[in-house]
C-alpha positions as CSV (number, residue, x, y, z in Angstrom):
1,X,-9.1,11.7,15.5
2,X,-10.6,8.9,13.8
3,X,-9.4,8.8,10.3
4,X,-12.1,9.9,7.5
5,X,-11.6,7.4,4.5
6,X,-15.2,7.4,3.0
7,X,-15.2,5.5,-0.5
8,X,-18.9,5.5,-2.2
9,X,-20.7,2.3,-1.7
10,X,-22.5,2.4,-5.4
11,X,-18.7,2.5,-6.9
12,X,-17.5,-0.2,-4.8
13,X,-20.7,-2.7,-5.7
14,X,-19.4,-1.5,-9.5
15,X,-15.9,-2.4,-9.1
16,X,-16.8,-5.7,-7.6
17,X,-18.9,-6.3,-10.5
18,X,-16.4,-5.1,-12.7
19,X,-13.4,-7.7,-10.9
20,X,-15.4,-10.4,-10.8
21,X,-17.8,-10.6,-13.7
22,X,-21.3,-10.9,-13.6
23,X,-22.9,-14.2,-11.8
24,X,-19.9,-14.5,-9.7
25,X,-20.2,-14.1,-5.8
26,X,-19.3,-10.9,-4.3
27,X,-16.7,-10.3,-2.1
28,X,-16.7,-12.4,1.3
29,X,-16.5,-11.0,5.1
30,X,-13.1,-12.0,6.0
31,X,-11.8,-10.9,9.4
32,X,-8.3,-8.9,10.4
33,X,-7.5,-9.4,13.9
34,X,-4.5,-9.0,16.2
35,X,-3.5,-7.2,19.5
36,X,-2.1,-4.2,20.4
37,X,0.5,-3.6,23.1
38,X,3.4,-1.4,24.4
39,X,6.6,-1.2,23.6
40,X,6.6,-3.3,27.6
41,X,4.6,-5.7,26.3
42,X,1.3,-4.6,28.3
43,X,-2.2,-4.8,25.5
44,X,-3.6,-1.4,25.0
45,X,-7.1,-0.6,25.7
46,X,-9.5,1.3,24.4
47,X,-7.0,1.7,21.0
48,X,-8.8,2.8,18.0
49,X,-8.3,0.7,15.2
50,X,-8.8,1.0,11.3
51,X,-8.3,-1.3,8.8
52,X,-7.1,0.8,5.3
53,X,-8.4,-1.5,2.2
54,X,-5.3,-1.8,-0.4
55,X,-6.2,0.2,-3.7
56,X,-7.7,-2.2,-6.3
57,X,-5.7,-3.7,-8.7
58,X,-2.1,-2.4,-6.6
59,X,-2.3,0.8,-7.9
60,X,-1.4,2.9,-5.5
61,X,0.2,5.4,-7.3
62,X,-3.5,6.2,-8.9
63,X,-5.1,8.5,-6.6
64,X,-8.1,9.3,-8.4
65,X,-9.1,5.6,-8.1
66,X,-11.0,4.3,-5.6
67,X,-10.8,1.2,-3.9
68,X,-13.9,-1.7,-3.6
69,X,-14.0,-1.4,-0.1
70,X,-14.3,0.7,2.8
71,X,-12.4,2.2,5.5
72,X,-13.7,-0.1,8.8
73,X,-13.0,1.0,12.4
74,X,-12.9,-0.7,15.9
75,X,-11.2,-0.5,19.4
76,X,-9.6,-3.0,21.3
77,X,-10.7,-4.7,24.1
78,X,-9.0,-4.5,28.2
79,X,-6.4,-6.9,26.7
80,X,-5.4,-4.8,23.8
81,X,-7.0,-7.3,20.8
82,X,-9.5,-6.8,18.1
83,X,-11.4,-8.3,15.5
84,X,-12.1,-6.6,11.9
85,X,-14.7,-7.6,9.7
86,X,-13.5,-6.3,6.4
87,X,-14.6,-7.2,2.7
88,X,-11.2,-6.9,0.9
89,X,-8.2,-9.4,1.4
90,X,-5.4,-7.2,2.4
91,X,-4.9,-3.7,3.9
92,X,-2.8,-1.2,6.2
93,X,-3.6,-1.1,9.6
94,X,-3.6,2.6,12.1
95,X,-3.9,2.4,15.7
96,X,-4.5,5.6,17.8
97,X,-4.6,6.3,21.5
98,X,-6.0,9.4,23.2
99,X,-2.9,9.6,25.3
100,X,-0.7,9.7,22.5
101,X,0.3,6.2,21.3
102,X,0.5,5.3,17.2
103,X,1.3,2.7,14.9
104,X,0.6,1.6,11.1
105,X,1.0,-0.9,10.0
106,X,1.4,-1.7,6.2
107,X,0.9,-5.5,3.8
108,X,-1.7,-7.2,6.6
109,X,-3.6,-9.5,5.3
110,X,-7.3,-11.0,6.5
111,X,-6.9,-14.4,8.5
112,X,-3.4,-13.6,9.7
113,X,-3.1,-12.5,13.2
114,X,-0.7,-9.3,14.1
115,X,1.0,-8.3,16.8
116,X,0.6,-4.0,16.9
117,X,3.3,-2.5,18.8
118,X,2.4,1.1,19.5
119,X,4.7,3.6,20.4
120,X,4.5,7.6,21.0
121,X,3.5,9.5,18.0
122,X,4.9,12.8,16.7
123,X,3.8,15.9,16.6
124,X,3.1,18.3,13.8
125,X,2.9,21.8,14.0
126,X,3.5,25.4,11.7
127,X,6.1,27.6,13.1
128,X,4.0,30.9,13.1
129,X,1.5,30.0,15.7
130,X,-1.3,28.9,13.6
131,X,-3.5,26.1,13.1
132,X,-2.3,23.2,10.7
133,X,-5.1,22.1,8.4
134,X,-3.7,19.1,5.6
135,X,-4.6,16.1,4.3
136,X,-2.3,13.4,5.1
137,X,-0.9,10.7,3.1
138,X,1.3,7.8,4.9
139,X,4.2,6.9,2.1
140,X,4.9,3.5,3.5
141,X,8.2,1.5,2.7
142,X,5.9,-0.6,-0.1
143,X,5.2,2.1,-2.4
144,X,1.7,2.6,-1.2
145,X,0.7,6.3,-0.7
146,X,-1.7,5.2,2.4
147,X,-4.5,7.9,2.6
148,X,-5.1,9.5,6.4
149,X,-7.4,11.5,5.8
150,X,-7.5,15.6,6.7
151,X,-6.5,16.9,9.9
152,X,-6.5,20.3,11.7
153,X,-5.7,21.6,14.8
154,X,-3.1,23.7,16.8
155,X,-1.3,20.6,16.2
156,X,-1.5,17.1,14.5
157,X,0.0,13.6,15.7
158,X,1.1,11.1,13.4
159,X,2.7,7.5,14.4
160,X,6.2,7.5,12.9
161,X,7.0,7.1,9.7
162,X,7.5,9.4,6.3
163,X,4.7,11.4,5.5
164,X,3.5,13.5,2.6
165,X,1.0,16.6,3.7
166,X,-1.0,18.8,1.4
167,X,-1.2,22.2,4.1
168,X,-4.0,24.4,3.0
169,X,-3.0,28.2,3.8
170,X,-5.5,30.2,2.7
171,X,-5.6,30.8,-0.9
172,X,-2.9,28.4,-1.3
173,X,-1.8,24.8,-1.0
174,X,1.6,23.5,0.3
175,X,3.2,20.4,0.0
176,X,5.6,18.8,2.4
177,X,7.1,15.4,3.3
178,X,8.1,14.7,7.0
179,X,9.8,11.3,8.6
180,X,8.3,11.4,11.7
181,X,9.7,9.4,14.4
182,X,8.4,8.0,17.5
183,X,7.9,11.2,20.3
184,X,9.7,13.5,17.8
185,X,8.2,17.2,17.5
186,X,8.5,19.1,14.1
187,X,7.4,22.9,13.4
188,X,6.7,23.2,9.7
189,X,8.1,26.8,8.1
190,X,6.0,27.9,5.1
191,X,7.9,29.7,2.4
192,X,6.3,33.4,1.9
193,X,4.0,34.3,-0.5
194,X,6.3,35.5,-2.6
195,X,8.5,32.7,-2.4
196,X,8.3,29.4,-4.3
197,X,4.2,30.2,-5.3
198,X,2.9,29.5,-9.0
199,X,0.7,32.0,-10.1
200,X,-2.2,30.3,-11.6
201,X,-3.2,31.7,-14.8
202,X,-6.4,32.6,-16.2
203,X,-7.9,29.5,-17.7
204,X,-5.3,27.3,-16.3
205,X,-5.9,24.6,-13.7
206,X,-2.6,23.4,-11.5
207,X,-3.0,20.3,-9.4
208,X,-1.0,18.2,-7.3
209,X,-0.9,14.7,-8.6
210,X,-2.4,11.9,-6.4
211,X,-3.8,14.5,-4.2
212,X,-7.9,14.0,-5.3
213,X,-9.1,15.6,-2.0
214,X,-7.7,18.9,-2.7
215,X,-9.7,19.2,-6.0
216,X,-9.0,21.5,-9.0
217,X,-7.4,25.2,-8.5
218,X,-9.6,27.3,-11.1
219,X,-9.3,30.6,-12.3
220,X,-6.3,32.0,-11.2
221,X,-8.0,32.1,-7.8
222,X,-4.7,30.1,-5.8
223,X,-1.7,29.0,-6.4
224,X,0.4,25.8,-5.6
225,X,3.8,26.1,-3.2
226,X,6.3,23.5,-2.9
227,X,7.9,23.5,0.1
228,X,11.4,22.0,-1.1
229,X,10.5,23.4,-4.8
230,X,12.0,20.5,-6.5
231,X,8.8,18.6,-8.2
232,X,6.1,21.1,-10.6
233,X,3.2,19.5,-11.9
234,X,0.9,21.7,-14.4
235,X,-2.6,20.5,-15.6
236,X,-4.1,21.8,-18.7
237,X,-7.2,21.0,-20.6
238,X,-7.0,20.5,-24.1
239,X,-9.5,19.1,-26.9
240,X,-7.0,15.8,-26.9
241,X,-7.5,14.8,-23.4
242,X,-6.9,16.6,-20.1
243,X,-3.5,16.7,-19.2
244,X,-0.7,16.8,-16.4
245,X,2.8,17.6,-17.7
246,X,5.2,17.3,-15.4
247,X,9.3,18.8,-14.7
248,X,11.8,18.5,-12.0
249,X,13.3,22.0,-11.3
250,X,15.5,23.8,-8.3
251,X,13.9,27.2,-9.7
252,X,11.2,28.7,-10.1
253,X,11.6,28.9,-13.8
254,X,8.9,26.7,-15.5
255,X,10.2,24.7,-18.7
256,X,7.8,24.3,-21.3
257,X,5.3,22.2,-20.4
258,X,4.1,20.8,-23.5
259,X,6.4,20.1,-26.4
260,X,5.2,20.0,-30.3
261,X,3.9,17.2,-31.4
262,X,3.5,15.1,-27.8
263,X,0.0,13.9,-28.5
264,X,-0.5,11.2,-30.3
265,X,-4.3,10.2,-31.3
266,X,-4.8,6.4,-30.4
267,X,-8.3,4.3,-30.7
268,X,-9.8,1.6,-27.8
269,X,-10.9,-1.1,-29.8
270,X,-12.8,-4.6,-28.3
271,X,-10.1,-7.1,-29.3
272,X,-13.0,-9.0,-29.7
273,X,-14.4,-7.8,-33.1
274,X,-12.3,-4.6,-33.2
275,X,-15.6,-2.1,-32.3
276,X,-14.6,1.3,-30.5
277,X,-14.9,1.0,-26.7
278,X,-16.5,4.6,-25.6
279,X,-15.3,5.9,-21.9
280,X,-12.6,4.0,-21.3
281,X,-10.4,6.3,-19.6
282,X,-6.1,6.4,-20.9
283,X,-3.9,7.5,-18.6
284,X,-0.3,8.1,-19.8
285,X,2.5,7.9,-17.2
286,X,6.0,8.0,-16.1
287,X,8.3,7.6,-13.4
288,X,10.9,9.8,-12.3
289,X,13.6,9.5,-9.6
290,X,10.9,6.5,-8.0
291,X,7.9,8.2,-8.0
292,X,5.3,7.2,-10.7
293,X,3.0,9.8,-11.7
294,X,0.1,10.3,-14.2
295,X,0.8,12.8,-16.8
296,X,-1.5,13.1,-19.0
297,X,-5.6,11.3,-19.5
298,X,-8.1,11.1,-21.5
299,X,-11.4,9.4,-22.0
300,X,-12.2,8.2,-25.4
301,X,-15.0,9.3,-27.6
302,X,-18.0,7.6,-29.5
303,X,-15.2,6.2,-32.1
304,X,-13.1,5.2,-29.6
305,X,-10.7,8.1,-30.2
306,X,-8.3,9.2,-27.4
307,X,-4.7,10.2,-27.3
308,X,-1.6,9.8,-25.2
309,X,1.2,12.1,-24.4
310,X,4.2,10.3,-26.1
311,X,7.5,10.9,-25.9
312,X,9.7,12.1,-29.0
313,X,12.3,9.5,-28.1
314,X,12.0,5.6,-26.8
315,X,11.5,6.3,-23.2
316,X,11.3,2.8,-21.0
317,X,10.3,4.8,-17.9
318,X,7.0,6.1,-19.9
319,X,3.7,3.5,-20.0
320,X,-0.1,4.0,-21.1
321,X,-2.7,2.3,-18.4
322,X,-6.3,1.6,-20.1
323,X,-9.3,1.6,-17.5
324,X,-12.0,-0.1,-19.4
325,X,-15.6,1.7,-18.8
326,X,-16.5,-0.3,-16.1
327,X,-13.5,0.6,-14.0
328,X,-11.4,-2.4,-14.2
329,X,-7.9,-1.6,-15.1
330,X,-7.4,-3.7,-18.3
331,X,-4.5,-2.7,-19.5
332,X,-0.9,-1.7,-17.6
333,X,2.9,-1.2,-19.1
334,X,1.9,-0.9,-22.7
335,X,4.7,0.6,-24.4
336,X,4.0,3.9,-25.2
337,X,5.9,4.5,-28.6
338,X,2.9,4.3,-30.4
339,X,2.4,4.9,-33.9
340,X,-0.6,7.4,-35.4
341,X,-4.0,5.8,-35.1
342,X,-2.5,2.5,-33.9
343,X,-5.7,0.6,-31.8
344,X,-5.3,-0.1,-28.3
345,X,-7.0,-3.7,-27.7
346,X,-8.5,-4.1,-24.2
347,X,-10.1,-7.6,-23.0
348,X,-10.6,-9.6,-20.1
349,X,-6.8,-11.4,-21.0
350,X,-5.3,-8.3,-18.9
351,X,-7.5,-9.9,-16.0
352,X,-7.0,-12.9,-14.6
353,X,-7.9,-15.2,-11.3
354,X,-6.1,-17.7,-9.6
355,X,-7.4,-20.3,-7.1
356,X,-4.6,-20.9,-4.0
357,X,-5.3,-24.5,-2.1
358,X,-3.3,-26.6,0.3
359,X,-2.4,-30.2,-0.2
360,X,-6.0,-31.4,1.1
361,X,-7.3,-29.0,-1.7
362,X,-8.9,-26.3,1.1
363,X,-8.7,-22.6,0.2
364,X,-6.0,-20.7,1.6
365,X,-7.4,-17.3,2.4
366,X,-5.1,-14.2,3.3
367,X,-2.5,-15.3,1.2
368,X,-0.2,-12.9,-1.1
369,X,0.2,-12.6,-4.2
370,X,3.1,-10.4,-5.5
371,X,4.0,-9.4,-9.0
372,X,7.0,-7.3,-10.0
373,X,7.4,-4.9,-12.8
374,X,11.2,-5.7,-14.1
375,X,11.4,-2.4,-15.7
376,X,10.1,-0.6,-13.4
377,X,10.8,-2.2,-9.4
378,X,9.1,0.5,-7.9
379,X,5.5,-0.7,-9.5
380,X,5.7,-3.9,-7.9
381,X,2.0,-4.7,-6.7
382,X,0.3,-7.2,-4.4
383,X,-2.9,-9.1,-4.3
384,X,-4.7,-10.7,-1.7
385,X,-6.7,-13.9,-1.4
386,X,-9.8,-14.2,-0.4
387,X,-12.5,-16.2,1.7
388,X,-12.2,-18.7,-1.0
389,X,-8.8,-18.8,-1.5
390,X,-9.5,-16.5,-5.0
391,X,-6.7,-13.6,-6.0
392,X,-8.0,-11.3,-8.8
393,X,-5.2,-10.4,-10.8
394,X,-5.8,-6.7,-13.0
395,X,-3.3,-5.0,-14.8
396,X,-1.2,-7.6,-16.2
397,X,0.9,-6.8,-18.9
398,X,0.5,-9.1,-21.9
399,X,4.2,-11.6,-21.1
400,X,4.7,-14.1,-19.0
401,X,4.9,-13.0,-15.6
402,X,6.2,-14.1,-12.4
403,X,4.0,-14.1,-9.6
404,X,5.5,-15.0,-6.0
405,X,2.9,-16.5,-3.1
406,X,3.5,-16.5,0.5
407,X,0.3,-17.1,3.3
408,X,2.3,-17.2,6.0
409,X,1.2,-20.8,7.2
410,X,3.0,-22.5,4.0
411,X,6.1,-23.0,2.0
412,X,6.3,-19.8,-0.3
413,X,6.5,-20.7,-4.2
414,X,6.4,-19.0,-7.5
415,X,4.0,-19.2,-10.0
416,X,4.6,-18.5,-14.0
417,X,1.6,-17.2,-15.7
418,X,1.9,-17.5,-19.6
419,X,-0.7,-15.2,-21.5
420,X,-4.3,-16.9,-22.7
421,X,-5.1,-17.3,-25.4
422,X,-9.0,-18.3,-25.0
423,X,-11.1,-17.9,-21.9
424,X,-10.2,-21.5,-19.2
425,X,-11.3,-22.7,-16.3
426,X,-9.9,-20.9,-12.7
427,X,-5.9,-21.8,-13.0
428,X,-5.2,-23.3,-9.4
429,X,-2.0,-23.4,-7.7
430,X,-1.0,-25.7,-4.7
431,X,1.0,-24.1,-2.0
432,X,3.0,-26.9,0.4
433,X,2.1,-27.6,3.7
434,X,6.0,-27.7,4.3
435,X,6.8,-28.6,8.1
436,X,6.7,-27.4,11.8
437,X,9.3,-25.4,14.1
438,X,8.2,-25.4,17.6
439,X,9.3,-22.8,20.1
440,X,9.4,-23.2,23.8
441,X,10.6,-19.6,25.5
442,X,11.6,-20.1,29.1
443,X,12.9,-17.1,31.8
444,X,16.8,-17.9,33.0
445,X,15.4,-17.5,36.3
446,X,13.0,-20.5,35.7
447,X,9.3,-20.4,34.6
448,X,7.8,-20.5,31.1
449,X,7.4,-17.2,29.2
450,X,4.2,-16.4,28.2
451,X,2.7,-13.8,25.7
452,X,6.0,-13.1,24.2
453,X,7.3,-11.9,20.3
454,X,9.0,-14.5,18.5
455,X,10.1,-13.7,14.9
456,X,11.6,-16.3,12.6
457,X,13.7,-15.2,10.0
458,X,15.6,-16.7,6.8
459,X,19.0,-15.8,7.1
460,X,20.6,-16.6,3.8
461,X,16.8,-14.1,2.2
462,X,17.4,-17.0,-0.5
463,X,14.0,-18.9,0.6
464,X,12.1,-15.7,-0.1
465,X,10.5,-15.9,3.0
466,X,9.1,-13.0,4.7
467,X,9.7,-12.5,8.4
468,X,6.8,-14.0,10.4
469,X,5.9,-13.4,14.0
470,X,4.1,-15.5,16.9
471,X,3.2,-14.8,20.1
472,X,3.9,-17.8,23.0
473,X,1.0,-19.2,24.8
474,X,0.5,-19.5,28.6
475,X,2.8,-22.4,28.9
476,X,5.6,-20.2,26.7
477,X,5.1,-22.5,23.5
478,X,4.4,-21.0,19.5
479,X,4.6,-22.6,16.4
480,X,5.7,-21.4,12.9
481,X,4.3,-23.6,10.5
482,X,4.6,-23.5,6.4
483,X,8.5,-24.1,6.6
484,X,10.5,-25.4,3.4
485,X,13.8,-27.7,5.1
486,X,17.0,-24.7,6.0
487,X,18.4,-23.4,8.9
488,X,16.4,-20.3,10.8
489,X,17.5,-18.3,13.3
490,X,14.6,-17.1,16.0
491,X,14.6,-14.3,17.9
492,X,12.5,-13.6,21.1
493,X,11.8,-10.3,23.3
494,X,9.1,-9.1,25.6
495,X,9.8,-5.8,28.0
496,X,7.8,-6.3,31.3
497,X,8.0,-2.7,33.4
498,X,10.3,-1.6,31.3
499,X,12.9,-3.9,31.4
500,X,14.0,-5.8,28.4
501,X,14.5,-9.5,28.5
502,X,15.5,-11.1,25.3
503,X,17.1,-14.3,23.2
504,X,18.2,-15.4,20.0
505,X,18.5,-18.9,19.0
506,X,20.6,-19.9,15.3
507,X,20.4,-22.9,12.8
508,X,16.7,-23.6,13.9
509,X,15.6,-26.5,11.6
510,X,11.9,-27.5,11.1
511,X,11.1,-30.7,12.4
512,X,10.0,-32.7,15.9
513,X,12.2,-31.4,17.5
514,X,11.4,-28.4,20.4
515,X,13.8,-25.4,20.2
516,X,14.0,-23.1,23.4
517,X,14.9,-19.9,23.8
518,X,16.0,-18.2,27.2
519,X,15.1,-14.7,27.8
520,X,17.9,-12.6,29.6
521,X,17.6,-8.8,31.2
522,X,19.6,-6.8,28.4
523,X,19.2,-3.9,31.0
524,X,21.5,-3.4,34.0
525,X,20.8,-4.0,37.1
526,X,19.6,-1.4,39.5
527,X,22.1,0.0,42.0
528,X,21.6,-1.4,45.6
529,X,20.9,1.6,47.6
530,X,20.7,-1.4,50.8
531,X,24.3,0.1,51.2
């Protein structure tokens, strides 16, 4: 089933506005393509494709904001490739099959070819006979809580990886996480009614944080069920804001969810001129055993009154996020000790845009941009270039911060960012053209080997360097380009009717020279039954 990721056009037009100012050009057609084979190396046919736009700004973590771009869909051709036309930089990537092949695929970026490998999904399905019905989130190893979509059935497939699903049954809503692996089959055991269940109370409304689809539970009418009861989350509205207090318990005893004296009042103020900024929505969060969740929001008033749920004690795991009116998230990792009435400035210095060029000064689209939260790892976020080379940076907190770039097709660098004090031209940054290595995979029975994996990989990890991927030609030749001067070790497969043939080559140095790799059965060989 084709994944159902529908995201409003009018509020993507207004978050474009809002990233990249009035009079600038929207956002450009870029294209994602790549090929999808099996695990033998054969392309797929007939695969269906969709390209899953990143959340704005790297926020993953904040489900209740949508991203500036939609959810585009394809299938591949007799040879197993595709072609995307997408409007934002960088994305996840699901392939389906009807017969039961899966993959996804997280971090690809427009302009960068990929190589899908997909592989037998696994199955989903509740213990007592009847039909599944969740919506499905794919936690990928990034952070990103990538959104699937809802799916019902007797049974669902997923390709492998950990999941999160919110099961609807009945009146009620469960939540579960599964690691699925390739071809593996689960059956899903709901706890009884009168297990782990909340009650909802009259007046009360419970929700599961970063779970937007399943809407509000009003009235006492349902009642949330954790499947391994270890995470509650309780949302109650108050005249301060609305607010999500969260606790971590093995019971089913409830701790109090609200402590005297945790809202503090706090204004939104222009820093320009100091006037209230109405609407701006403040979201107060925390992080807890890795996860980051939203505790507590509210929207300020005419004055620019809002509040924040501060702690009673410094707590560096708690931050305040400021979305400015016009969606753009303006503020990110403001300490959240605040004092009584103490303003909360938001401008356009919390949003900033880079130019990336090559040595002959052309864009360099695709490229990414990653910046990492020192006290907390786990909100590391990424950006993506676009047809122009452009990477809108939101959410930046008000430090210098280090940014690290990689394309893919040049030498990787860091860039320092120092806060601005007065609006400047676009900063641009130069990323090296850095030099060749050139692959030439050959059979040890003789013959060039075409249409095979090659990965290059940094040994030492001190180069920053990603792992990168090319696929050999007819004539069993691929390039890496982009390479700073170390030694790189290469390794090659491909798995033709099922038999693996494979190499490795060490201390590869960029250069003229041509490094080959021979391919050699890792299977053995089949018994002579001649005999």
């Amino acid at each position: 089933m084709i994944v159902r990721h529908v995201l409003r056009t009018a509020l993507a037009l207004a978050l474009q506005a809002s990233l990249l100012g009035q009079g600038q050009h929207p956002l450009e057609t870029q294209e994602v393509l790549g090929r999808v084979r099996t695990e033998s190396g054969r392309g797929v046919a007939a695969a269906r494709v969709v390209f899953l736009p990143d959340p704005p700004h790297g926020l993953s973590w904040l489900g209740s904001i949508d991203g500036p771009g939609e959810a585009v869909a394809t299938t591949t051709q007799r040879d197993g490739r595709f072609r995307l036309a997408v409007a934002v930089p960088s994305g996840a990537v699901l392939v389906e099959t009807d017969d039961g092949l899966g993959a996804l695929v997280e971090r690809v970026a427009a302009g960068a070819p990929i190589a899908v490998e997909a592989r037998p999904v696994g199955e989903i399905a509740r213990d007592d006979g009847k039909a599944l019905d969740a919506d499905v989130r794919w936690l990928a190893r990034s952070g990103n809580a990538v959104p699937l979509g809802r799916r019902a059935g007797a049974a669902i497939r997923l390709p492998a990886g950990r999941h999160a699903l919110l099961v609807r049954d009945g009146e009620r809503l469960v939540e579960a996480r599964i690691d699925v692996a390739s071809g593996s089959r689960h059956r899903l055991a709901l706890p009884a009614r009168s297990g782990q269940a909340i009650a909802a109370d009259q007046g009360v409304t419970w929700r599961l944080a970063r779970w937007p689809e399943a809407g509000d539970l009003d009235g006492g009418s349902r009642s949330v069920v954790l499947l391994a009861p270890d995470r509650v989350l309780r949302l109650r509205r108050e005249a301060e804001g609305t607010c999500i207090a969260s606790s971590w318990t093995a019971t089913d005893a409830v701790p109090p969810a609200f402590p005297d004296g945790s809202w503090h009042p706090v204004r939104v103020v222009a820093a320009r001129g100091g006037g209230p900024v109405p609407g701006a929505r403040v979201l107060t969060v925390v992080a807890n055993a890795g996860e980051v969740l939203v505790l507590a929001e509210a929207r300020s008033g005419a004055d620019g009154a809002a509040a924040v749920m501060a702690s009673t004690a410094p707590d560096p795991w708690r931050r305040i996020v400021v979305i400015a009116p016009s969606g753009a998230v303006v503020g990110l990792g403001l300490d959240l000790v605040v004092a009584r009435g103490e303003p909360i400035a938001i401008d356009a210095d919390a949003i900033r845009r880079i130019r990336l060029v090559d040595e002959d000064g052309a864009a360099v689209a695709g490229a990414r941009v990653v910046l990492a939260d020192g006290a907390m790892p786990f909100l590391t976020r990424s950006f993506g270039a676009d047809a122009r080379g452009i990477v809108t940076l939101l959410a930046l907190p008000r430090r210098e911060v280090e940014l690290r770039v990689d394309s893919g097709r040049h030498v990787p660098r860091g860039i320092t960012l120092v806060p601005r004090d007065e609006d400047g031209d676009l900063a641009e940054f130069v990323l090296a053209r850095g030099a060749p290595v050139d692959v030439l995979v050959v059979r040890a029975r003789g013959g060039a080997a075409s249409d095979v994996d090659v990965e290059l990989r940094d040994p030492s990890g001190a180069l920053g360097l990603e792992p990168r991927v090319a696929v050999t030609d007819a004539a069993g030749r691929c390039r890496f380009e982009g390479l700073p001067f170390a030694a790189y070790t290469l390794f090659a497969s491909q798995a033709p009717g099922g038999v693996t043939w494979s190499g490795r080559r060490t201390g590869v140095q960029p250069g003229a020279e041509e490094w080959t790799i021979e391919l050699r059965s890792e299977d053995p060989p089949p018994p002579d039954r001649s005999r």
